[in-house]
VEXMIKE-866846 format. One record per atom (N, C-alpha, C): x, y, z; residue in three letters; atom name. Coordinates in steps of 0.2 Angstrom, whole numbers. Example, Ala and Ser with C-alpha at 12.3 -4.5 7.8 and 13.67 -1.06 7.14 Angstrom:
<rs>
66 -28 39 ALA N
62 -22 39 ALA CA
66 -16 39 ALA C
64 -11 35 SER N
68 -5 36 SER CA
64 0 39 SER C
</rs>
This chain:
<rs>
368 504 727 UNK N
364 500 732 UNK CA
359 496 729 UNK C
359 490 730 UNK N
352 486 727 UNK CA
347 486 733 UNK C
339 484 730 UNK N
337 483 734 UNK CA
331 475 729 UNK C
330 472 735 UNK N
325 468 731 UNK CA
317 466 730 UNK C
315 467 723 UNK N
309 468 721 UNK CA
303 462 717 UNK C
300 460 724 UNK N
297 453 721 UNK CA
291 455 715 UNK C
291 452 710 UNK N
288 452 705 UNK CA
285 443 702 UNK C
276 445 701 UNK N
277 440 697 UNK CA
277 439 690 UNK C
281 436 687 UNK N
282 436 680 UNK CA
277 434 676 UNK C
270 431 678 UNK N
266 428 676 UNK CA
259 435 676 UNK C
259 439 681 UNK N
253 442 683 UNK CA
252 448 676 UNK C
245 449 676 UNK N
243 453 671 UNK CA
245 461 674 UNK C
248 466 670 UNK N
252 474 672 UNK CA
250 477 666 UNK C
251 486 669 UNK N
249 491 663 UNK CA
258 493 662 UNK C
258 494 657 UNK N
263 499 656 UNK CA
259 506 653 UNK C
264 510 656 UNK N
259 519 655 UNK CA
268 523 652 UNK C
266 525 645 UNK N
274 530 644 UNK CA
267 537 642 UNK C
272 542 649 UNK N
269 547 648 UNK CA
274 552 643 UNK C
268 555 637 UNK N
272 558 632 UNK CA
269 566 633 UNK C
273 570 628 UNK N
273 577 631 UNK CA
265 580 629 UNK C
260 574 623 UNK N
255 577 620 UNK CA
251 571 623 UNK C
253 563 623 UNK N
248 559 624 UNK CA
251 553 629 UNK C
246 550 630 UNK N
250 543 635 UNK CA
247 537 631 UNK C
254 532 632 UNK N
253 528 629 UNK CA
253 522 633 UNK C
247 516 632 UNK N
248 512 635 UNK CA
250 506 634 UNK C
252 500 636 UNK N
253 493 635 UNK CA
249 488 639 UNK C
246 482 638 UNK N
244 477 643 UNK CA
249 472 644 UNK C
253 470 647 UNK N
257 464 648 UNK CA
254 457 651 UNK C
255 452 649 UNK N
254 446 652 UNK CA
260 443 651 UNK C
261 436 656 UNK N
269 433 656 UNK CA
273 437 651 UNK C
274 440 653 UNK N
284 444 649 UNK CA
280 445 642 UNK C
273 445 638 UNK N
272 447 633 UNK CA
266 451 631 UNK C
269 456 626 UNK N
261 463 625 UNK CA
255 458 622 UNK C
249 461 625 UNK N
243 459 623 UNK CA
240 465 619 UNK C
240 470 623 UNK N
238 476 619 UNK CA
240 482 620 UNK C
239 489 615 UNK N
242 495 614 UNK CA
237 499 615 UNK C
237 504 617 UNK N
231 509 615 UNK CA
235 517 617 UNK C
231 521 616 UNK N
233 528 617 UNK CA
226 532 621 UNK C
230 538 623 UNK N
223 541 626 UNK CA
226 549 627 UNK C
223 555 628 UNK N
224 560 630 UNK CA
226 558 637 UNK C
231 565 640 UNK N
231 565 646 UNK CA
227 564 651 UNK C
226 561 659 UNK N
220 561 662 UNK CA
223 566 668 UNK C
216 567 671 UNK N
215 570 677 UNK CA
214 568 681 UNK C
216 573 685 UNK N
218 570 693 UNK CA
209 568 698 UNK C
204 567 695 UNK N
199 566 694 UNK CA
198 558 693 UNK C
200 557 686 UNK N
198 551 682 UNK CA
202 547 687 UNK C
210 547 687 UNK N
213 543 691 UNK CA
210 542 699 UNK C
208 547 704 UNK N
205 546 708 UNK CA
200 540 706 UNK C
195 541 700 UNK N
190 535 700 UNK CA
193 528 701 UNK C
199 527 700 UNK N
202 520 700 UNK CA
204 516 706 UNK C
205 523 710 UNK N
207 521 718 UNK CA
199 520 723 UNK C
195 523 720 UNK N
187 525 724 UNK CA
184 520 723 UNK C
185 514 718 UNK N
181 509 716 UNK CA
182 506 720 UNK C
179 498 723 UNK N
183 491 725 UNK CA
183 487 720 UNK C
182 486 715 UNK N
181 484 708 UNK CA
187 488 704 UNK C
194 485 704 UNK N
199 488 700 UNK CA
198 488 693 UNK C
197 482 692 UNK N
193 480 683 UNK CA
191 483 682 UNK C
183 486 685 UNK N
178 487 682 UNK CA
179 496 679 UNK C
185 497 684 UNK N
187 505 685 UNK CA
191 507 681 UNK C
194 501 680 UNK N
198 503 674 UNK CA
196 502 668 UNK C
191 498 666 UNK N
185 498 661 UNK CA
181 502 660 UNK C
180 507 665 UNK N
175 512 665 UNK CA
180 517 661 UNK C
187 518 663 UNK N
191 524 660 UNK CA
192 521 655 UNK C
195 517 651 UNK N
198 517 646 UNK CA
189 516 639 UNK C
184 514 642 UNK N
177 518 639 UNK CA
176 523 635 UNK C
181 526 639 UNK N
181 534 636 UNK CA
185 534 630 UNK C
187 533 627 UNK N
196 533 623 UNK CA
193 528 617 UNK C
191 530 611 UNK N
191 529 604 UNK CA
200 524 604 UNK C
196 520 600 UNK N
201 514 599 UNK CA
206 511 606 UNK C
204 510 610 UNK N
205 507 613 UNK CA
202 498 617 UNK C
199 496 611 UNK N
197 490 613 UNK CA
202 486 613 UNK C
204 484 612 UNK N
211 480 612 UNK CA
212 480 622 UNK C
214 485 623 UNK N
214 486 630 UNK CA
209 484 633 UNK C
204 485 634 UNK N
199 483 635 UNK CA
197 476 638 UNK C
200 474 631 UNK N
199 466 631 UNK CA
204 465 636 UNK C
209 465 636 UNK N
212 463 640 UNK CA
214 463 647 UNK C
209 469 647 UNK N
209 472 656 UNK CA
201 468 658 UNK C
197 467 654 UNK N
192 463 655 UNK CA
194 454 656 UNK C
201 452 653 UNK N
201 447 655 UNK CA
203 444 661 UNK C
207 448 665 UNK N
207 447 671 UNK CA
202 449 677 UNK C
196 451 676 UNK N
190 455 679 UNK CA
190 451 687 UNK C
190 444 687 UNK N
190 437 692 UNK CA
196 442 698 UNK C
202 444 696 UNK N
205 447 701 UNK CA
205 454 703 UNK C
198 456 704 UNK N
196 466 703 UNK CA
199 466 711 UNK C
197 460 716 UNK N
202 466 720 UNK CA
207 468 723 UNK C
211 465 719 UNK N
220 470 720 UNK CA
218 472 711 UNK C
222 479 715 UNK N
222 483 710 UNK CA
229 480 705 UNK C
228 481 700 UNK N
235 479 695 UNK CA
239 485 693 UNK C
247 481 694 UNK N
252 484 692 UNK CA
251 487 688 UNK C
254 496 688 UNK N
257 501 683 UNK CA
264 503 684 UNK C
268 501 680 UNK N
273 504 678 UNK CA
274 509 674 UNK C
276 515 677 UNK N
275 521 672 UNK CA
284 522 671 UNK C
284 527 664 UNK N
289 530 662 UNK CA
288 538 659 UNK C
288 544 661 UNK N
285 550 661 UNK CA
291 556 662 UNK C
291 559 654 UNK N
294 566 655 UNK CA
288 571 656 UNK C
284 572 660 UNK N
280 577 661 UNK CA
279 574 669 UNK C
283 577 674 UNK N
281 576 681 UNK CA
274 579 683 UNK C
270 582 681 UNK N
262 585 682 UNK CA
258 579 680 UNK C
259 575 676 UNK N
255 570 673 UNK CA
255 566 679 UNK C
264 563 680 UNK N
264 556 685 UNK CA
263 559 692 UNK C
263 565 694 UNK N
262 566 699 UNK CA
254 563 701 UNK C
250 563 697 UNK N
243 564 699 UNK CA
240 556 700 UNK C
246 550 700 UNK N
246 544 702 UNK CA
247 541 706 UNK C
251 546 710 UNK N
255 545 718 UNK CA
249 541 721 UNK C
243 543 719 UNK N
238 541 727 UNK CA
237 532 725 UNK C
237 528 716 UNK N
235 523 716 UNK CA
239 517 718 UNK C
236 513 724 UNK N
240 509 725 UNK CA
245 505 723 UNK C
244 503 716 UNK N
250 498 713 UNK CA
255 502 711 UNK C
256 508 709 UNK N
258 513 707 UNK CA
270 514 704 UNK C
272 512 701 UNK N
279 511 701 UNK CA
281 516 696 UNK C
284 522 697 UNK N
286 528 693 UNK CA
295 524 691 UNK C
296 524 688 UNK N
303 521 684 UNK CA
308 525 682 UNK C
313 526 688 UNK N
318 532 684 UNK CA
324 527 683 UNK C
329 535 681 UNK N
335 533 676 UNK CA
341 529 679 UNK C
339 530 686 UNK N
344 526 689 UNK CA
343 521 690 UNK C
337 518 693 UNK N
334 512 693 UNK CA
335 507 686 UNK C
335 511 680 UNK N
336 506 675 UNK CA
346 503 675 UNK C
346 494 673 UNK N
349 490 671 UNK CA
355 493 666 UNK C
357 500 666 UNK N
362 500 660 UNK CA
368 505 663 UNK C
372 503 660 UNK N
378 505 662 UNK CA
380 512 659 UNK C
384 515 660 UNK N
387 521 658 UNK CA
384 528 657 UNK C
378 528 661 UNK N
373 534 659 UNK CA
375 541 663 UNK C
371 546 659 UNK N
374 551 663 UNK CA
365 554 665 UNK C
367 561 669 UNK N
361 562 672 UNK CA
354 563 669 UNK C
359 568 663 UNK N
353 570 658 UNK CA
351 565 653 UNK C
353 560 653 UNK N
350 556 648 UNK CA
342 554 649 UNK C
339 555 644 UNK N
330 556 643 UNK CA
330 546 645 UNK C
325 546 650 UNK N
323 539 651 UNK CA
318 537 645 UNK C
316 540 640 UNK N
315 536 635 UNK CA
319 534 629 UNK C
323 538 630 UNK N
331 535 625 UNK CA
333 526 628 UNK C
334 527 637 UNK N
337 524 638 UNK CA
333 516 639 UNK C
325 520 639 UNK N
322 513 638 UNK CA
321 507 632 UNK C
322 512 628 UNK N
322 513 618 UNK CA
328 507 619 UNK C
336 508 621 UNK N
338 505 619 UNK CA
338 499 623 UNK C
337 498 630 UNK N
335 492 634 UNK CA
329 489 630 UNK C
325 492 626 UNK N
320 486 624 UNK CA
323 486 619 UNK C
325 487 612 UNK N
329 487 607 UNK CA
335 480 607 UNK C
337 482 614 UNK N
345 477 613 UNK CA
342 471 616 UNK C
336 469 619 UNK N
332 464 623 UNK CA
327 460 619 UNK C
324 465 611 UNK N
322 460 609 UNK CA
326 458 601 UNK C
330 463 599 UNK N
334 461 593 UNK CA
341 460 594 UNK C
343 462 601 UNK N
351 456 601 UNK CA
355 463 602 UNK C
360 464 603 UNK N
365 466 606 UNK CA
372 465 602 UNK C
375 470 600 UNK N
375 477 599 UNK CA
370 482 595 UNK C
365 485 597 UNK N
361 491 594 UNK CA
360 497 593 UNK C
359 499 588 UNK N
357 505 588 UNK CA
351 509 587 UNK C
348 512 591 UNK N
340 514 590 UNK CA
341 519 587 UNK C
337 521 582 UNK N
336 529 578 UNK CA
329 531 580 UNK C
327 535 585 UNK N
319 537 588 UNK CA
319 543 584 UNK C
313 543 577 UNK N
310 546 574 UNK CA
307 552 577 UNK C
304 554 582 UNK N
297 558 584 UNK CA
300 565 585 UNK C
297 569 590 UNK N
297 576 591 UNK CA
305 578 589 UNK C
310 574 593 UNK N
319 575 593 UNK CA
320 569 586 UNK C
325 569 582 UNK N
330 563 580 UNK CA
333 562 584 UNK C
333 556 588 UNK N
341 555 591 UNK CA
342 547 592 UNK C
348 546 590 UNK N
351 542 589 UNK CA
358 540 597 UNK C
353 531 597 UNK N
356 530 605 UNK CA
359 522 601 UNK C
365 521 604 UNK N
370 517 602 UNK CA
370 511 611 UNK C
370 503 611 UNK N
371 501 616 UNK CA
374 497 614 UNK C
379 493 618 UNK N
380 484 620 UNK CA
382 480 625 UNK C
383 474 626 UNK N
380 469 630 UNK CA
386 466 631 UNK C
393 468 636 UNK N
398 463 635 UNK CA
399 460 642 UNK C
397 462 648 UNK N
397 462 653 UNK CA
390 458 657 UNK C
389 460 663 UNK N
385 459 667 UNK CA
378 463 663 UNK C
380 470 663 UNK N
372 473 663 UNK CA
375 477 654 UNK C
369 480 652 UNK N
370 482 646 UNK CA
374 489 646 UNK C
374 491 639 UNK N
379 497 643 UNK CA
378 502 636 UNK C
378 509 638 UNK N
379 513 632 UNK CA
384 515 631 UNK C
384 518 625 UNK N
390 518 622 UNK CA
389 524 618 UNK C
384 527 618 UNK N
382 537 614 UNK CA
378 537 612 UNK C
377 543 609 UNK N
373 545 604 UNK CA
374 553 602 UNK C
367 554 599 UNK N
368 559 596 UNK CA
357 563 596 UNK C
358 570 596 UNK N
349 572 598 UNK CA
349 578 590 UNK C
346 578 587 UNK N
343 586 584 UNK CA
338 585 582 UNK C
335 590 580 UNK N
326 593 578 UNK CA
323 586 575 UNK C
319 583 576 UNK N
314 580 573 UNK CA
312 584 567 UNK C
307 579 561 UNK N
308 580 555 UNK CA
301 586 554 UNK C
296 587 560 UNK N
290 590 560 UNK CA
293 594 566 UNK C
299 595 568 UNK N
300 603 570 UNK CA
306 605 565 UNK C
308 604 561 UNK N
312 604 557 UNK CA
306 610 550 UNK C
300 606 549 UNK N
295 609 546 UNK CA
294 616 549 UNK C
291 615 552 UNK N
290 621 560 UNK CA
293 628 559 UNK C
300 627 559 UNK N
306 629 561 UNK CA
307 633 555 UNK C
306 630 548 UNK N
308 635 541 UNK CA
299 639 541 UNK C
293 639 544 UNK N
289 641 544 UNK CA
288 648 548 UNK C
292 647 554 UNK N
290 651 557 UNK CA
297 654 559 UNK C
302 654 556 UNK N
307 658 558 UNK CA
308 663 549 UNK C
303 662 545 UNK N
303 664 538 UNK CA
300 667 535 UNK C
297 672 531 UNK N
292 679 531 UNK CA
289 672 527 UNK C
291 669 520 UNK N
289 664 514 UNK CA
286 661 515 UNK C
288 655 520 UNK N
288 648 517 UNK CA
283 645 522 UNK C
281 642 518 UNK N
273 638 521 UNK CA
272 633 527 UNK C
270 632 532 UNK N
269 629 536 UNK CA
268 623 531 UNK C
271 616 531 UNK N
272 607 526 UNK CA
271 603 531 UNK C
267 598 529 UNK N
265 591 533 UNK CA
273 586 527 UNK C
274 581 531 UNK N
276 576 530 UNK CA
275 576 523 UNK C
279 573 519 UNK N
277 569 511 UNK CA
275 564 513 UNK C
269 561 509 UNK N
269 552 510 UNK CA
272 549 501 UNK C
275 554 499 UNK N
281 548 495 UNK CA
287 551 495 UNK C
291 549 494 UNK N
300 550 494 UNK CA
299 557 489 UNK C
300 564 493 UNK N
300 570 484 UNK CA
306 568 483 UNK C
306 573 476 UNK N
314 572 473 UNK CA
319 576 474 UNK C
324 574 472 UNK N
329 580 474 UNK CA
331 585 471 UNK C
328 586 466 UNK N
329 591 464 UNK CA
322 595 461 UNK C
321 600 466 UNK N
313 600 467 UNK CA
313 609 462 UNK C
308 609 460 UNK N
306 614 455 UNK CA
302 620 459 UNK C
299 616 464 UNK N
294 621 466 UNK CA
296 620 475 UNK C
292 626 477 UNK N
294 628 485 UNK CA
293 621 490 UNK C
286 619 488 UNK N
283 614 493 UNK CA
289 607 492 UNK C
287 606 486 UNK N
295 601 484 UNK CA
302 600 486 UNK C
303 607 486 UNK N
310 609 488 UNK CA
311 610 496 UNK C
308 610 501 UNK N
305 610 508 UNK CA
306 602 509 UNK C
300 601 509 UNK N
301 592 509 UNK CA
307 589 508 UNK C
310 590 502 UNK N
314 585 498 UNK CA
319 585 504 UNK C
321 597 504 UNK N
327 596 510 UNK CA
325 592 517 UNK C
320 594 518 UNK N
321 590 526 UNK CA
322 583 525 UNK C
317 580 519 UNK N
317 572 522 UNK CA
323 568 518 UNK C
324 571 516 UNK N
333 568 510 UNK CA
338 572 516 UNK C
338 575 519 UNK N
342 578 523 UNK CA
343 572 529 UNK C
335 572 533 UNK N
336 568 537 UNK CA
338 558 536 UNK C
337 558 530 UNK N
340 550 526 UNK CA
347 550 525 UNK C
349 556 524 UNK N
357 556 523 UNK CA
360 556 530 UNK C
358 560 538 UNK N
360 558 542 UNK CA
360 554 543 UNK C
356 549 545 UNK N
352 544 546 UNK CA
359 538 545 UNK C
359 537 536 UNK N
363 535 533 UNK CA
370 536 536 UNK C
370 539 536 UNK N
377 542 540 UNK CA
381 536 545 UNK C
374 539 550 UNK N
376 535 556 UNK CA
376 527 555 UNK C
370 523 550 UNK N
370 517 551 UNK CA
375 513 547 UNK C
380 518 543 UNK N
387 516 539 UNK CA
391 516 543 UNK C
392 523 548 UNK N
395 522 553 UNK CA
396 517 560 UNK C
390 516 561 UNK N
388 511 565 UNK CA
391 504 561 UNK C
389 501 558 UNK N
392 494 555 UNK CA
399 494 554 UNK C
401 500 551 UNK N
409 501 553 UNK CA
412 498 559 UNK C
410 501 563 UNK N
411 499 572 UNK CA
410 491 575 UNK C
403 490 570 UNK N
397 483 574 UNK CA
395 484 567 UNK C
399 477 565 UNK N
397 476 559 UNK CA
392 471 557 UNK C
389 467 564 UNK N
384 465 564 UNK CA
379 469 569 UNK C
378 474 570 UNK N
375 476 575 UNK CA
369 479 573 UNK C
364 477 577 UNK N
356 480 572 UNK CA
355 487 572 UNK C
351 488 570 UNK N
348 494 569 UNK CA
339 494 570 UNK C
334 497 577 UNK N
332 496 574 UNK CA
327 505 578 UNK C
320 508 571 UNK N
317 513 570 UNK CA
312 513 574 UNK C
311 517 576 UNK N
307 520 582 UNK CA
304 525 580 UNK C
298 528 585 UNK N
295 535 582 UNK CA
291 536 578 UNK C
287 542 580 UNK N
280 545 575 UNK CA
282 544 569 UNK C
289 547 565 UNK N
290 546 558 UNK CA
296 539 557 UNK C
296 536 562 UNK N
299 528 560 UNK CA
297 524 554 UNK C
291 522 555 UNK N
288 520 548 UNK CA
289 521 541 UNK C
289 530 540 UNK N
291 531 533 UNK CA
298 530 533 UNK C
303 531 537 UNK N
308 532 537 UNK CA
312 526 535 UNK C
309 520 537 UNK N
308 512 538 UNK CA
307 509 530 UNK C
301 512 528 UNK N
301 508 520 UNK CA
304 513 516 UNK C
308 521 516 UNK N
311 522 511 UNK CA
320 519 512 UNK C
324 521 518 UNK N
330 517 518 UNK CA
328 510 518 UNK C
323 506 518 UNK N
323 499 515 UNK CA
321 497 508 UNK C
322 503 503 UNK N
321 503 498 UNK CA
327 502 494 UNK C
334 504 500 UNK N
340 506 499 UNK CA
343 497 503 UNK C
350 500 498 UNK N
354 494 505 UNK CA
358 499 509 UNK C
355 497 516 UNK N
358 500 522 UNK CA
361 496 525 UNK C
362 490 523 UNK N
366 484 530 UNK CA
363 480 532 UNK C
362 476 536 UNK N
362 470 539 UNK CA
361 476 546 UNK C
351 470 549 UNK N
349 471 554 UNK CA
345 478 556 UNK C
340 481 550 UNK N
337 485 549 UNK CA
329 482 551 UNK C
327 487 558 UNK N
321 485 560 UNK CA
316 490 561 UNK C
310 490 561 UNK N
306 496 564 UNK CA
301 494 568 UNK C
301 495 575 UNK N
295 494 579 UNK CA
294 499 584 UNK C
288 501 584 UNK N
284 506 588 UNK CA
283 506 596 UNK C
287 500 599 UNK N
283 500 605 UNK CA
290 498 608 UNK C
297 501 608 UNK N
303 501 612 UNK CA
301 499 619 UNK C
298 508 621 UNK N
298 508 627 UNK CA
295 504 632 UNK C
289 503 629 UNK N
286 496 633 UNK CA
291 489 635 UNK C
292 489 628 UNK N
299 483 630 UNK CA
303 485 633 UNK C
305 491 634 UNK N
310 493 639 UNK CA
308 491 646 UNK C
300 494 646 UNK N
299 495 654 UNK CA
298 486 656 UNK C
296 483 650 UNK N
296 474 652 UNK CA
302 471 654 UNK C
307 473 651 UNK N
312 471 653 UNK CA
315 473 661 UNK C
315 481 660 UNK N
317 482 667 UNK CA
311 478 673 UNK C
307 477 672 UNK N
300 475 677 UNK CA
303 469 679 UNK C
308 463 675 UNK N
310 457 675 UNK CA
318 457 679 UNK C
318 463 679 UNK N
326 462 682 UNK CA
329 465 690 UNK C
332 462 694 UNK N
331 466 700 UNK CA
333 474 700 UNK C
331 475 704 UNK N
332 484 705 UNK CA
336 486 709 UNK C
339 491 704 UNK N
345 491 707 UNK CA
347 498 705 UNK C
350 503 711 UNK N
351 510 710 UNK CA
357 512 710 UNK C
357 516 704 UNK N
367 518 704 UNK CA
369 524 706 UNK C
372 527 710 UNK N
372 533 712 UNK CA
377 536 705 UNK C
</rs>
């Protein structure tokens, strides 16, 4: 069943992805980011403040005050201050129902689930951030792609564009490279709780910390590698691009390597996701 939703493509909106430790925010103006910021979770308090005000601007100038590194937002929630009173769109995207619960009361307010998003062949359990990953991914690097989202999970989400709407085509989930650490820590009488490496160890490691690192991050380049040979086998033009906490380093060591054609890293999928969906009618799939 569709239903239809007026949007102005031109109007200043938040994007809010709520994550299991922090929330992340975006500024949009016409179909384009302005700014990024991050915050601890809020309460049901703080948000109250933003409904209590008649000054939506200044209310939300007033919270984001609080939040180190956040000017970027700032600015650009102070550039539209002239229209404080309608409150400005929030499109949220949230695996923690407790967080987005406590938004219900703000007027503009648009919680985004999985069925509402534009993509074909999903199934129930698919994580709406997987699926927003690839909706920004194949929206702003082309279609056929592949996301690899580095963070808490590894998982790798596969899409293409032959049809009407986009569509997926699979993927694959396990441990993140910092529960992967975790995991040889505390399931081990021995071995040391390890941060990331910030250089590539070697593979053939002498000493414990060495040999820890080396396995997991040479472990996780070989799958990785895996799938984006695999992947160009299939789509041999088809991008690839990284996502995620450990995107970055994962980003300039396989691009030390030849991986293919169509290797990308950007940090801000799911905002793109949530812009993209924000542009397209809405439409529910049972």
């Amino acid at each position: 069943m569709a239903e239809g939703r007026q949007t102005d493509p031109d109007a200043p909106w938040l994007a809010l992805v709520v994550g299991n430790t922090r929330l992340h925010w975006a500024g949009f103006r016409t179909g384009q980011m302005q700014a990024v910021c991050h915050s601890p979770p809020l309460t049901a308090a703080q948000v109250n403040q933003l409904t209590q005000q008649g000054d939506f601007a200044q209310a939300w100038l007033t919270l984001f005050a609080q939040f180190a590194h956040s000017d970027p937002l700032q600015t650009f929630l102070a550039s539209f201050e002239a229209a404080a009173p309608l409150p400005i769109e929030l499109y949220c995207a949230s695996v923690v129902p407790q967080q987005t619960a406590i938004w219900q009361s703000y007027p503009n307010f648009h919680e985004v689930h999985l069925a509402e998003l534009p993509l074909q062949n999903q199934y129930s359990t698919l994580g709406i951030d997987r699926a927003l990953n690839l909706l920004g991914a194949g929206d702003r690097y082309g279609w056929p792609v592949l996301v690899i989202d580095a963070g808490t999970a590894l998982t790798f989400t596969a899409g293409t564009s032959s049809g009407l709407l986009p569509r997926l085509l699979g993927g694959a989930i396990l441990p993140g490279l910092a529960l992967q650490f975790q995991a040889l820590n505390q399931a081990t009488a021995a071995l040391p709780q390890l941060p990331m490496p910030s250089a590539l160890p070697p593979r053939w490691s002498t000493d414990t910390v060495s040999a820890i690192q080396g396995g997991i991050v040479l472990g996780a380049l070989a799958t990785i590698r895996d799938f984006i040979a695999q992947w160009h086998r299939q789509e041999p033009s088809g991008q690839v691009v990284l996502t995620g906490g450990d995107g970055p380093d994962l980003f300039n060591w396989l691009t030390a390597e030849k991986t293919g054609p169509g290797l990308s890293q950007d940090a801000n999928l799911m905002f793109w996701g949530l812009n993209y969906n924000r542009q397209q009618p809405q439409t529910k799939r049972r």
